[in-house]
C-alpha positions in Angstrom: 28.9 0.2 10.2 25.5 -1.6 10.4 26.8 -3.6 7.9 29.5 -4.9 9.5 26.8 -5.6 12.6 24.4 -7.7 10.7 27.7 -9.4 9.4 28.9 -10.0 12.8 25.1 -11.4 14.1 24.4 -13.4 10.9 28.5 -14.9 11.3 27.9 -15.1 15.2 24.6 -17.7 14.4 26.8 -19.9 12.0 25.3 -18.1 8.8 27.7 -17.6 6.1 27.2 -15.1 3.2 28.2 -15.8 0.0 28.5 -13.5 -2.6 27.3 -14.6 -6.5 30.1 -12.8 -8.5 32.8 -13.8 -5.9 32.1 -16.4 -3.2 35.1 -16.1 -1.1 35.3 -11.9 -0.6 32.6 -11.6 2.0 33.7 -14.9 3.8 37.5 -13.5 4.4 37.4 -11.3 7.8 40.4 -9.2 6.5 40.9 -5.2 6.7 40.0 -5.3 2.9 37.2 -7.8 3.1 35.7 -5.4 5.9 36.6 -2.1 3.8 34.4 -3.4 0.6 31.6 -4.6 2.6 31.7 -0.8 4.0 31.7 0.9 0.5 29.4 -1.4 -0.8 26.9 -1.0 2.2 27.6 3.0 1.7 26.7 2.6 -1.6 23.8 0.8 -1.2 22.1 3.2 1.2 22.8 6.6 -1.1 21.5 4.6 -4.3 18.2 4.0 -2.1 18.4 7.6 -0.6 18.3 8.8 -4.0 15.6 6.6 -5.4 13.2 8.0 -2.5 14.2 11.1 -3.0 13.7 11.0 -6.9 9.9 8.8 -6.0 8.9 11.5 -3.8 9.7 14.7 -6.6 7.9 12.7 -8.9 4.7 12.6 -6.7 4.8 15.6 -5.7 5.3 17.3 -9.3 2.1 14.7 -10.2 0.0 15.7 -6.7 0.9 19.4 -8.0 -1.4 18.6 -11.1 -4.7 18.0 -9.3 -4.2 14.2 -9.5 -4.5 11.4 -6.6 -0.7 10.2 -6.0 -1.2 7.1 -3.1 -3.8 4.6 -2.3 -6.5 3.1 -4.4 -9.3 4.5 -5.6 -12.2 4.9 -3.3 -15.8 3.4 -4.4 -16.9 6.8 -4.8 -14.2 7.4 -7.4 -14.8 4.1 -9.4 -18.4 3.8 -9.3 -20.3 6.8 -8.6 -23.2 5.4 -9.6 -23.5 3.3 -7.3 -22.8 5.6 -4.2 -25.7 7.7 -5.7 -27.7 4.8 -5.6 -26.4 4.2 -2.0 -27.4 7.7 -0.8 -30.4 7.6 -2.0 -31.4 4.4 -0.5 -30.3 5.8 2.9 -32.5 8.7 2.8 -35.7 8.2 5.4 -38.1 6.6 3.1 -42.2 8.4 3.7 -43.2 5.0 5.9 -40.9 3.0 7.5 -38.0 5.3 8.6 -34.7 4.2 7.9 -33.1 1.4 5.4 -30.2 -1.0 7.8 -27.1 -1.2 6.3 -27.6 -4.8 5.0 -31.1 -3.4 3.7 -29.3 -1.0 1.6 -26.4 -3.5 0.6 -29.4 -5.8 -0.6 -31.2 -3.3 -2.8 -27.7 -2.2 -4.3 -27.0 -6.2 -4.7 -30.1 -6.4 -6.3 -30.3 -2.9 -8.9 -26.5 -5.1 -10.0 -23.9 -3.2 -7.9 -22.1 -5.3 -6.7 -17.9 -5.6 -5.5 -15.5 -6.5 -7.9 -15.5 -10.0 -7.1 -19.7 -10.0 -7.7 -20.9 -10.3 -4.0 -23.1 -7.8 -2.2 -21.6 -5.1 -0.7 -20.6 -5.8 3.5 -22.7 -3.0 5.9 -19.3 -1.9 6.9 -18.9 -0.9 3.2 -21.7 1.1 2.6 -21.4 2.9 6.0 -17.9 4.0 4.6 -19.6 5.2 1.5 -22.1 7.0 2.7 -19.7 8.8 5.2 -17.6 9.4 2.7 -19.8 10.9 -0.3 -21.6 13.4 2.4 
């Protein structure tokens, strides 16, 4: 049925849909015409139904295992070395107090950690790793 509305909407704004294998079928507004843009529309949805279905089994059987499913890895995860380095350059120093967040991004910059694409770290950065890592 929400087929046959985006059909209707698409038609209704002068668009025409043409199909590659047969170019007249989805033009014709016959009972048949309407019929196998139904089935096909049906169809469509229970093959993606399934494929989420089977995607989500899958991570779950993998997140069963101990392993990280979604999302990128996190600094921490990549380059722990350099969140060590990050936490330790956050601790008070004896004189001085604390290190700012660019302070800290500066000395990392400078002992070669570095992002991927070879800048310094942003503050905003090394406030998520050190929130992160504690």
């Amino acid at each position: 049925m929400v087929q046959e509305v985006g059909f209707a909407m698409l038609k209704a704004r002068g668009i025409d849909l043409i199909a590659a294998n047969s170019p007249t079928s989805f033009l014709d507004d016959t009972p048949t015409a309407r019929l196998i843009r139904q089935v096909l529309g049906a169809i469509s949805e229970f093959e993606k139904a399934m494929l989420v279905v089977k995607l989500k089994g899958a991570r779950d059987r993998k997140r069963r295992t101990g392993v990280k499913v979604e999302g990128r890895k996190s600094i921490g995860e990549e380059r722990p070395e350099t969140v060590e380095l990050a936490r330790r350059l956050a601790r008070a120093r004896p004189k001085g107090g604390k290190r700012s967040l660019r302070e800290i991004s500066a000395a990392l910059a400078e002992a070669g950690h570095t992002t991927k694409m070879g800048k310094p770290y942003a503050p905003t950065a090394i406030k998520l790793m050190l929130a992160r890592s504690s």
